[in-house]
C-alpha positions in Angstrom: 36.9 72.5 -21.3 37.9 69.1 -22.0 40.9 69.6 -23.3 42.2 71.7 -20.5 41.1 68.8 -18.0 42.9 66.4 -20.1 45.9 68.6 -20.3 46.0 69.1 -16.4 45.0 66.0 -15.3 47.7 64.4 -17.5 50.5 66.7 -16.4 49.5 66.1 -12.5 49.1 62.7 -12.8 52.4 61.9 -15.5 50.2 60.1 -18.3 50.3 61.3 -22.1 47.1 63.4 -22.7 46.8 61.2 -26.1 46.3 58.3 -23.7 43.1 59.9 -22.3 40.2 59.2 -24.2 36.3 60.3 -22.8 35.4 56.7 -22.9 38.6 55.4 -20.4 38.3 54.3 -17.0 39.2 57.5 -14.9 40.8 56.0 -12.0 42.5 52.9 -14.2 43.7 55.3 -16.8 45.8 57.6 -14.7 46.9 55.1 -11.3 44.2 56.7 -9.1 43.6 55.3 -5.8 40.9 57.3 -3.8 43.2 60.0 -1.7 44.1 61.3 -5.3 40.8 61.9 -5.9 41.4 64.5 -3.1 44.1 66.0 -5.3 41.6 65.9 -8.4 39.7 67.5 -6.3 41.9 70.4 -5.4 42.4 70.5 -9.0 39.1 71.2 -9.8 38.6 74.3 -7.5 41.7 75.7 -8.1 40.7 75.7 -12.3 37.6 75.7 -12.8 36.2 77.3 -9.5 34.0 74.2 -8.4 34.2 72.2 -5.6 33.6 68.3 -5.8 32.4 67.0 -2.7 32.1 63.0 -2.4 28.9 62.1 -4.3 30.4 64.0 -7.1 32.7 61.2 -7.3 30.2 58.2 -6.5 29.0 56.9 -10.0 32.2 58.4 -12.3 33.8 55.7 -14.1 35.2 57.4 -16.9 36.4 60.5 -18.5 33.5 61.4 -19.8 31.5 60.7 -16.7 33.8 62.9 -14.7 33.7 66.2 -17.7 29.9 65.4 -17.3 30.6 66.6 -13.3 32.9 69.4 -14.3 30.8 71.0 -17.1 27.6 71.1 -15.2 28.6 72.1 -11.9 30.4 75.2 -13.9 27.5 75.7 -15.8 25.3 76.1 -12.3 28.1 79.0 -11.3 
């Protein structure tokens, strides 16, 4: 699952996947400001099935803290 995330998250956002590692700040790593985190968002749902509502997003700082989000809310599907 990470891999797809990195893959789609660095096609939407124009950053090399090799540039994404779990341990990189989300938002610094691919020029986030927080109406893109409505496109993540949208991003989410439409690939995974989940949706992320605002406290999803309140303590993610980086990568890993965000697959952390993804990977358990599919897991409670």
């Amino acid at each position: 699952m990470q891999k797809k995330l990195i893959e789609m998250l660095a096609e939407e956002f124009e950053v090399e996947a090799t540039d994404i590692k779990p341990e990189d700040p989300l938002m610094e790593t691919l020029g986030l400001d927080s109406l893109d985190m409505i496109d993540v968002a949208v991003l989410i749902e439409k690939n995974f099935g989940v949706v992320l509502v605002q406290e999803d997003f309140k303590n993610l700082v980086s990568f890993e803290d965000f697959y952390g989000v993804i990977e358990k809310k599919v897991n409670a599907k």
